[in-house]
C-alpha positions as CSV (number, residue, x, y, z in Angstrom):
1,X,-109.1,-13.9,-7.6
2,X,-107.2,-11.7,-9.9
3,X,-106.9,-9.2,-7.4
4,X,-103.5,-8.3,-4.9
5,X,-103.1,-5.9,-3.3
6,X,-99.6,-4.3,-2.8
7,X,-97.3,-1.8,-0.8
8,X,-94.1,-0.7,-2.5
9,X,-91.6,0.0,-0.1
10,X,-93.5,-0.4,2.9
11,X,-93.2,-1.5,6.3
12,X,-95.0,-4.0,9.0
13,X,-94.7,-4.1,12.4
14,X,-95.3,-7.2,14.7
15,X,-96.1,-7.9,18.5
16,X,-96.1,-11.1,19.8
17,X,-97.0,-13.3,17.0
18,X,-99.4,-10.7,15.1
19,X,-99.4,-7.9,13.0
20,X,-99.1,-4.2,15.1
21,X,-99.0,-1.9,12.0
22,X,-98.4,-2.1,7.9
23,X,-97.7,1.5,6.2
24,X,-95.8,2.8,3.8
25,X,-91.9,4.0,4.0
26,X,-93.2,7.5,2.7
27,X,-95.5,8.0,5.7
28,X,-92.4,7.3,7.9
29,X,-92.0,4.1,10.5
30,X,-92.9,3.5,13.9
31,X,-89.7,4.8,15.5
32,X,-87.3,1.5,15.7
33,X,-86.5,2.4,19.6
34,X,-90.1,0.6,20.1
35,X,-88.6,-2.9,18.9
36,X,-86.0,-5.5,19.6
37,X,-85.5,-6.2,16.3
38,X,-85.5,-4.9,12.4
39,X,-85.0,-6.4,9.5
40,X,-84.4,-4.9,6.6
41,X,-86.0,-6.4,3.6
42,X,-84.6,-4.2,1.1
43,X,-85.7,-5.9,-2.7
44,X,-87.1,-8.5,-0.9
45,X,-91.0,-9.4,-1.1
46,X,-93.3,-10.0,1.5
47,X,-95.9,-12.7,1.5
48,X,-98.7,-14.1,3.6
49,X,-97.0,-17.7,4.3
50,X,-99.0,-20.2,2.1
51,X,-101.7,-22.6,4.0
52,X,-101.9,-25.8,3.2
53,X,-105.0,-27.4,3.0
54,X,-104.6,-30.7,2.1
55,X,-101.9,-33.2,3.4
56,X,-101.6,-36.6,4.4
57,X,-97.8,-36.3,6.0
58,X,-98.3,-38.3,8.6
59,X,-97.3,-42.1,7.2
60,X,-94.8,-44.6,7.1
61,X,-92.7,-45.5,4.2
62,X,-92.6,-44.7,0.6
63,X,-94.8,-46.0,-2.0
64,X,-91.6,-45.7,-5.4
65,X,-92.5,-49.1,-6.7
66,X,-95.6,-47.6,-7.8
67,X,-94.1,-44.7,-9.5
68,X,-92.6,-47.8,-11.8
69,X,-96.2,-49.5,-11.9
70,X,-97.4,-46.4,-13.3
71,X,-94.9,-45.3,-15.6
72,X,-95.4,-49.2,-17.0
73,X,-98.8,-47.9,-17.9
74,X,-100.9,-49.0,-14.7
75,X,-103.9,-46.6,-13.8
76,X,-104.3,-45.5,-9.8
77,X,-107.3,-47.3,-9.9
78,X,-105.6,-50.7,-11.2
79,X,-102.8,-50.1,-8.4
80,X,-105.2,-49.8,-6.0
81,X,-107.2,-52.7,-6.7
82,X,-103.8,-54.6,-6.5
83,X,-103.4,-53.6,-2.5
84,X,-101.5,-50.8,-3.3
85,X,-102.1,-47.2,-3.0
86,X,-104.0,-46.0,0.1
87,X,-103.8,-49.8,1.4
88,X,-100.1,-50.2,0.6
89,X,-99.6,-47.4,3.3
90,X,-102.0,-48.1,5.6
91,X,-100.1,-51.8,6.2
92,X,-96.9,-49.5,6.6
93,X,-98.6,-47.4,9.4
94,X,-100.3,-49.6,11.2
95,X,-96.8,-51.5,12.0
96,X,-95.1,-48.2,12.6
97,X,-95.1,-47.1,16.3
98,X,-96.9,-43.6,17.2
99,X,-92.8,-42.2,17.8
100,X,-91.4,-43.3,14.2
101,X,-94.4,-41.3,12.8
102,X,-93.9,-37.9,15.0
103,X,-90.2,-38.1,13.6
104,X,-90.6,-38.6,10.1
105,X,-93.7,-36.0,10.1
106,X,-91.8,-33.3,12.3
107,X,-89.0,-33.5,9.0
108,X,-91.7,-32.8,6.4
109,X,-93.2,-30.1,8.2
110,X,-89.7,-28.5,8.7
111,X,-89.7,-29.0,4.6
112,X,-92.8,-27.3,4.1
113,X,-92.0,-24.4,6.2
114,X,-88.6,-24.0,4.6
115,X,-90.5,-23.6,1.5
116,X,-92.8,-20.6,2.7
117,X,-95.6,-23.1,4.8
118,X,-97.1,-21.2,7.9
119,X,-100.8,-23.7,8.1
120,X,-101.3,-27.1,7.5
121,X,-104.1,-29.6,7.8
122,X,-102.6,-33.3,8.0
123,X,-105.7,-35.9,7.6
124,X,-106.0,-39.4,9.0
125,X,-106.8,-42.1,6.6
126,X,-103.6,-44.6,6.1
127,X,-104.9,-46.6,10.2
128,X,-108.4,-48.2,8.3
129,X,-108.7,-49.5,11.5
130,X,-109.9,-48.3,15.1
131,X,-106.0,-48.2,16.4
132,X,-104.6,-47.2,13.2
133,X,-107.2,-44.1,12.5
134,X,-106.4,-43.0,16.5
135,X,-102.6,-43.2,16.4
136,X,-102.6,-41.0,13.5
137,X,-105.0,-38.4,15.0
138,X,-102.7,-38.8,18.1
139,X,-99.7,-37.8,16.3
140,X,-101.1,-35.2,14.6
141,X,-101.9,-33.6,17.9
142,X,-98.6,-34.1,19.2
143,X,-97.4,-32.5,15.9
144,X,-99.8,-29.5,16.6
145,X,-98.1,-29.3,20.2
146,X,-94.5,-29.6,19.2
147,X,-94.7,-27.5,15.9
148,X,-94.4,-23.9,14.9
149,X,-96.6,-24.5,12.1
150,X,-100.9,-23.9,12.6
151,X,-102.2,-27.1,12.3
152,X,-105.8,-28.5,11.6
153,X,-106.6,-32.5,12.1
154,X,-108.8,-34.0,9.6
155,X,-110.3,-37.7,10.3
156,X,-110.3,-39.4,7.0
157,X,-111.1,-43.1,8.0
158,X,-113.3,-43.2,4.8
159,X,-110.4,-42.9,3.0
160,X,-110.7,-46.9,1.5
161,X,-112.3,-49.6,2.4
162,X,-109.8,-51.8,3.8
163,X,-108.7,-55.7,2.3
164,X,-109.9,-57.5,5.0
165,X,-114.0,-55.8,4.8
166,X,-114.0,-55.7,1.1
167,X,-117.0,-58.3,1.3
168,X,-118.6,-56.7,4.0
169,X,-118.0,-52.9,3.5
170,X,-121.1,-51.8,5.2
171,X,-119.6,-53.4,8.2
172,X,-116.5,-50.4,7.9
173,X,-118.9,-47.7,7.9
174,X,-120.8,-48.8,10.8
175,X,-117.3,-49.1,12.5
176,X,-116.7,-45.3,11.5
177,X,-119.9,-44.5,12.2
178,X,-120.6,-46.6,15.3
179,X,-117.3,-46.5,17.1
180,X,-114.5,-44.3,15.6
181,X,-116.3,-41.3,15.4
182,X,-118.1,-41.4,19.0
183,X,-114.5,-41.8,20.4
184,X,-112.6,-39.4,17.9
185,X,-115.3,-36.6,19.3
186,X,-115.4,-37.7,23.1
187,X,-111.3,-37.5,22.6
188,X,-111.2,-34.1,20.2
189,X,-109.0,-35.4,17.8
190,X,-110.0,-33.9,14.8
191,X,-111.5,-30.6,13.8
192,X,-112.9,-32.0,10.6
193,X,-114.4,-35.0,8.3
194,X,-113.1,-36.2,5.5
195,X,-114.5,-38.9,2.7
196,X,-112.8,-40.3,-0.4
197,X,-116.4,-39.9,-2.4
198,X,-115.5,-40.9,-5.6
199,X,-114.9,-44.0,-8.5
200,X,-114.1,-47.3,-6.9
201,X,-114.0,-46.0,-3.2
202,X,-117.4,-44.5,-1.1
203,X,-120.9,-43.5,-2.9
204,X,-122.5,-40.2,-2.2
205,X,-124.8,-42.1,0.2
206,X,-122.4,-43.9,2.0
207,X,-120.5,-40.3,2.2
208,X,-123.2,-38.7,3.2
209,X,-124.2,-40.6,6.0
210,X,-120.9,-40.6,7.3
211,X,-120.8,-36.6,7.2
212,X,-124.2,-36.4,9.1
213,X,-123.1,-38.9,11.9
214,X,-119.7,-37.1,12.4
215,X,-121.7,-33.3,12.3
216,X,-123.3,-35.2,15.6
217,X,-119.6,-34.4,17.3
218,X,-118.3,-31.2,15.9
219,X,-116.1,-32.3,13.0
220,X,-116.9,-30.2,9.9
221,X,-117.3,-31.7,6.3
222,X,-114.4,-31.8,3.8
223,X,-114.5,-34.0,1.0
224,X,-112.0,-35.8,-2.0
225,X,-114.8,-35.5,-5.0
226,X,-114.3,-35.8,-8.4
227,X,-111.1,-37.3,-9.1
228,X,-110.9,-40.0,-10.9
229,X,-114.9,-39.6,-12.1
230,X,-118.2,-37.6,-11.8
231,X,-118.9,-39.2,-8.2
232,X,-121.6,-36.9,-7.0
233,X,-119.1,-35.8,-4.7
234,X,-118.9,-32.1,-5.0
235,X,-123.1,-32.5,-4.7
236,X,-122.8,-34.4,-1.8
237,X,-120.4,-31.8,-0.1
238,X,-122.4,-28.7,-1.0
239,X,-125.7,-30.4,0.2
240,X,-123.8,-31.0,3.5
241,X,-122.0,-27.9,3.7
242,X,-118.6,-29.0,3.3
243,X,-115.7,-26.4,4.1
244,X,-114.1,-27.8,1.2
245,X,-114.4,-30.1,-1.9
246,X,-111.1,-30.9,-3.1
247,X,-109.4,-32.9,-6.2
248,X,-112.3,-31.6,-8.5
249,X,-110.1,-32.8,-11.7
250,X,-113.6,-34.0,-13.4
251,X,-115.6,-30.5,-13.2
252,X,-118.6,-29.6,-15.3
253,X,-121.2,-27.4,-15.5
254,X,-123.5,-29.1,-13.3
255,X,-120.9,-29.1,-10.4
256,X,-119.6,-25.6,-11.2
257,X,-123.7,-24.1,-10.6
258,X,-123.9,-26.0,-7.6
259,X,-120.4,-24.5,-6.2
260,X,-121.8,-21.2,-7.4
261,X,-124.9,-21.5,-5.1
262,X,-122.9,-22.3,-1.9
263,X,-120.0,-21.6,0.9
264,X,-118.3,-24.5,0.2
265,X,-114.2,-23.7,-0.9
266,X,-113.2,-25.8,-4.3
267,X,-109.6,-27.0,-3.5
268,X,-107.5,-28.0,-6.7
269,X,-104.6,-30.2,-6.2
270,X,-102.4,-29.8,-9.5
271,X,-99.1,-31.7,-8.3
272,X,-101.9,-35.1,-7.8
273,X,-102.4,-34.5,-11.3
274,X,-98.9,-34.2,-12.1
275,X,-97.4,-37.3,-10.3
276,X,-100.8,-39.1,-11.5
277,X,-100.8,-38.2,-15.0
278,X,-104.1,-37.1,-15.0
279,X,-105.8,-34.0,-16.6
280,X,-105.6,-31.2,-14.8
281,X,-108.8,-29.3,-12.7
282,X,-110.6,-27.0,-15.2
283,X,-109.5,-23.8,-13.2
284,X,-109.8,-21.1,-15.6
285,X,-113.4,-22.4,-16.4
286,X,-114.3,-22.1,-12.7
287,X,-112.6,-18.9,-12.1
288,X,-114.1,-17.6,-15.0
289,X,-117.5,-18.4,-14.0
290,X,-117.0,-16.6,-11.2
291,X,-116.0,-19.1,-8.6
292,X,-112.7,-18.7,-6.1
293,X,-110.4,-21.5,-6.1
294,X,-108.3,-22.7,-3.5
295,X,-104.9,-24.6,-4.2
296,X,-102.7,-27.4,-1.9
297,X,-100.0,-30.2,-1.9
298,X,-101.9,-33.1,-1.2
299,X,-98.3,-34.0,0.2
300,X,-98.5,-38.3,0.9
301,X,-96.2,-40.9,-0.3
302,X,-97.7,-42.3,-3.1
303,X,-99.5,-40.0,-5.5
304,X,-98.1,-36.3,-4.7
305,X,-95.1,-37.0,-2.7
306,X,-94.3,-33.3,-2.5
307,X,-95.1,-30.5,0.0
308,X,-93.5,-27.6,-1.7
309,X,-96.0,-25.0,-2.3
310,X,-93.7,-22.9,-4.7
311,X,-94.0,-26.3,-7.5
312,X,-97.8,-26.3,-6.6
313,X,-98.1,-22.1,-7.8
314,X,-96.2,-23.2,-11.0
315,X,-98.3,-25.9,-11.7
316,X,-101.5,-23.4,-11.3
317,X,-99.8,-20.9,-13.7
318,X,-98.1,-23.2,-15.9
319,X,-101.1,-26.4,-16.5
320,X,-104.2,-24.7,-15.4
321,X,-103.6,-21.1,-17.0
322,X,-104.0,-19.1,-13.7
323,X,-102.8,-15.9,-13.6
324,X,-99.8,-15.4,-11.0
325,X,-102.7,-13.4,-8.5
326,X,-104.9,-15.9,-8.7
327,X,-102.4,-18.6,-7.8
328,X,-101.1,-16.5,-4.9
329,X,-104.4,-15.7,-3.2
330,X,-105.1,-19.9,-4.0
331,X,-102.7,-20.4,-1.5
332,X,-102.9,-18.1,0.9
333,X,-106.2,-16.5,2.0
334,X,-108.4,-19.0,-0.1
335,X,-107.1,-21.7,1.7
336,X,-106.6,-20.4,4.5
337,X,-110.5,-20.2,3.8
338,X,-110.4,-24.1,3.4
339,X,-109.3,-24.9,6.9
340,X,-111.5,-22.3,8.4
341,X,-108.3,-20.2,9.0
342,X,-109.0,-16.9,7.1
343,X,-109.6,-14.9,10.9
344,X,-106.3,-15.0,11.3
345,X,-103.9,-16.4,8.4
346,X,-103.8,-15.7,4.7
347,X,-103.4,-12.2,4.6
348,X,-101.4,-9.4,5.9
349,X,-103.7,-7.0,7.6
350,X,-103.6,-5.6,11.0
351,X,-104.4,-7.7,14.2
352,X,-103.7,-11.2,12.1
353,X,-101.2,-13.6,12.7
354,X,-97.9,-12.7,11.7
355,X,-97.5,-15.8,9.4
356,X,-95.8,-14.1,7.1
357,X,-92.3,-15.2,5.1
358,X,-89.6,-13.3,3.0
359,X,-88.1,-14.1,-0.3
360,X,-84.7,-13.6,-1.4
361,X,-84.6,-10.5,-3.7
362,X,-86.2,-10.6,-7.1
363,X,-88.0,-7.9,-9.3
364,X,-91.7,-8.9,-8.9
365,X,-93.8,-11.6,-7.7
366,X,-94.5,-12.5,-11.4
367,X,-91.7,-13.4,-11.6
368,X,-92.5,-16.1,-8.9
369,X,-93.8,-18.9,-10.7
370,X,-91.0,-19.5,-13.6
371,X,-88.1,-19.5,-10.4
372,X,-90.0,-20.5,-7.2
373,X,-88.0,-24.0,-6.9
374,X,-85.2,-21.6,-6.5
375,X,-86.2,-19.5,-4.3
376,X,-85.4,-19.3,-1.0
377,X,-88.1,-18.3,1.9
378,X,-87.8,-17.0,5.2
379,X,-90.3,-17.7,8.5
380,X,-90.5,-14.2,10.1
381,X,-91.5,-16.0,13.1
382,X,-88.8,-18.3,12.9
383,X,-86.5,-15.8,12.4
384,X,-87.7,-13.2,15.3
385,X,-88.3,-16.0,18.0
C-alpha cells in the first residue's frame, strides 16, 4: 500500500489505446518520427486514471431536502424509514423514461472523467421493481456503448425493500431471486451482484441466498456491509467470495481476520461518511494489519452526491490518516482490483490500457491531496483521439 513506484523524467509511448513503451528520458525515446503525436508533459505528473468502483449515477432527481432533514439532526436510518433515501429515488426513477436517465448519467460521467475518472462501475438499485431494476441495467449498457469511460454494471435490486412489500419482504426476494435475476442473466445486463447487507435493510441470510442464486448466472458477489452496524456482512461476502465488500465504516477485529484470510477487496467510501456524518472506516487499522484497501465515490444523489475522486484522496489522507501512496494505489490499481479490472487498468505498465491522465504542473504528488480540488486533469485518450 505504501509503495509507488516512480520514473523522473520519463517517457510512455501508446498504440491504439495501450501502452507501447515506458523508459526513462536518459535512456533516450523511441524516435518521434514513429508517432502522430507528442505531448510534452514537462512538470507535469502522470497517473493511472483513478477507477471507480462504486457508483450509483444512474437516477433521477436530487434528494437536497434531506441534506436539511439531516443537518436538523435526522439519522439516515430515520430518513429512510420516512420513504426517503433509497426509496425517495427509486419513485423518481421509476417515473423517469430510459432517455432522461442516459442524459443526466452521460453529464456525470463527463464530470468524473474531467476529474481524472478512466473506470467506473454504475449499480442498479433505485427500479425495486422488475421494470425499474431493467431500465437501469439498460441504460447503463447504453452508457457502456456511448462512453469513453470502462464501465462495469452491477445489479443491486437488494438495495431496499420497497414500501409497497414491507409486510411481505420475503415476497421481494423471491422476485429477485425468481424472476429478475433469471432475466438479468438470460439478457447479460450486469457483470456483478450487489446486496445492501446491513442494519434495517437485508440479513446475512437473506444476502446470502440472493448471492448463491445470482452465482447460478454469472454475476459475481459485491456487497454494502458494515455501514451503519456489525451486519455480518463482510462475513457473508468473504464466505461467498465477494470481489468486494464496501462501506466497512464499522470494522473490528473479527472482520479484519476474516478479510485477512481471503480475496475479497475491502472498499472504503470516505465522502459517504462525510455527507453522512458518520465515523470514518478504520483504515489505518486495516492497513496496518496488513490488509490493502480500496477507495471510491459512492457518487448518488442522496448520501455522497459527488464523483470527484481528487475530494475522495483528501478525505483518505486527511480523515482516515492514509499516507498519500496508499490513497493513490486505493484508487487506482486496488480498485481497479474491485471491479475485476487490474489486467488492464490501474497501473502504467506495458501492454495495459492506456487509461492514463495528466495533471497540470506541480512539485510532487504529495502535494496532491491538500490541492486536488484545484487541480486540473487531462484524459490522454481524450486528448489523442
Amino acid at each position: 500500500m505504501a509503495h509507488l513506484a516512480c520514473i523522473n523524467d520519463g517517457w510512455i509511448a501508446i498504440k491504439g489505446e495501450l501502452i507501447s513503451g515506458i523508459g526513462e528520458m536518459k535512456e533516450g525515446t523511441p524516435a518521434e518520427s514513429h508517432f502522430d503525436q507528442v505531448i510534452n508533459a514537462d512538470g507535469q505528473l502522470v497517473f493511472p486514471c483513478w477507477c471507480d468502483s462504486h457508483t450509483h449515477i444512474v437516477y433521477a432527481g436530487s434528494r437536497e431536502n434531506e441534506f436539511v432533514d439531516r443537518i436538523k439532526g435526522l439519522s439516515y436510518e430515520e430518513i429512510a424509514k420516512r420513504g426517503g433515501g433509497i426509496l425517495n429515488s427509486a419513485e423518481k426513477l421509476n417515473k423517469a423514461s430510459e432517455d432522461e436517465l442516459f442524459e443526466s448519467a452521460s453529464a456525470r460521467l463527463h464530470e468524473m472523467a474531467m476529474n481524472g475518472t478512466g473506470a467506473v462501475e454504475i449499480k442498479s438499485g433505485y427500479g425495486l421493481s422488475f421494470e425499474g431494476e431493467i431500465k437501469m441495467l439498460r441504460v447503463i449498457q447504453k452508457l457502456k456503448q456511448h462512453s469513453d469511460l470502462t464501465i462495469k454494471a452491477t445489479f443491486l435490486g437488494a438495495h431496499a425493500i420497497p414500501l409497497k412489500y414491507k409486510a411481505a419482504r420475503q415476497e421481494y426476494i423471491d422476485l429477485l431471486i425468481n424472476e429478475m435475476l433469471p432475466y438479468i442473466g438470460k439478457e447479460k445486463l450486469a457483470d456483478y451482484c450487489d446486496v445492501f447487507c446491513d442494519r434495517g435493510f437485508f440479513t446475512p441470510d437473506e444476502t446470502d441466498s440472493i448471492l448463491k442464486a445470482a452465482a447460478q448466472y454469472g454475476l459475481a458477489p459485491k456487497i454494502h456491509a458494515n455501514e451503519l452496524g456489525y451486519s455480518g456482512g463482510i462475513q457473508v461476502g468473504v464466505k461467498n467470495n465477494a470481489l468486494s465488500v464496501d462501506h466497512l465504516e464499522y470494522t473490528g477485529e473479527e472482520e479484519i481476520k476474516t478479510l485477512l484470510n481471503s480475496s475479497t477487496m475491502p472498499t472504503l467510501l470516505p465522502s459517504t461518511a462525510f455527507f453522512l456524518g458518520l465515523k470514518y472506516a478504520p483504515a489505518r487499522k486495516m492497513i496496518d494489519a496488513g490488509l490493502p484497501v480500496a477507495l471510491a465515490s459512492d457518487y448518488n444523489p442522496g448520501s455522497s452526491p459527488s464523483g470527484k475522486i481528487p475530494f475522495v484522496l483528501s478525505l483518505a489522507c486527511i480523515k482516515m490518516k492514509m499516507l498519500p501512496e496508499e490513497a493513490i494505489n486505493a484508487v487506482t490499481i486496488n480498485s481497479a482490483y474491485a471491479m475485476g479490472l487490474d489486467g488492464s487498468h490501474g497501473l502504467i505498465a506495458v501492454g495495459k490500457r492506456a487509461n492514463i491522465f495528466l495533471t497540470q504542473a506541480i512539485p510532487h504528488y504529495n502535494y496532491l491531496p491538500s490541492i486536488l480540488l484545484k487541480t486540473r486533469f487531462f484524459n490522454i485518450l481524450m486528448l489523442i483521439s
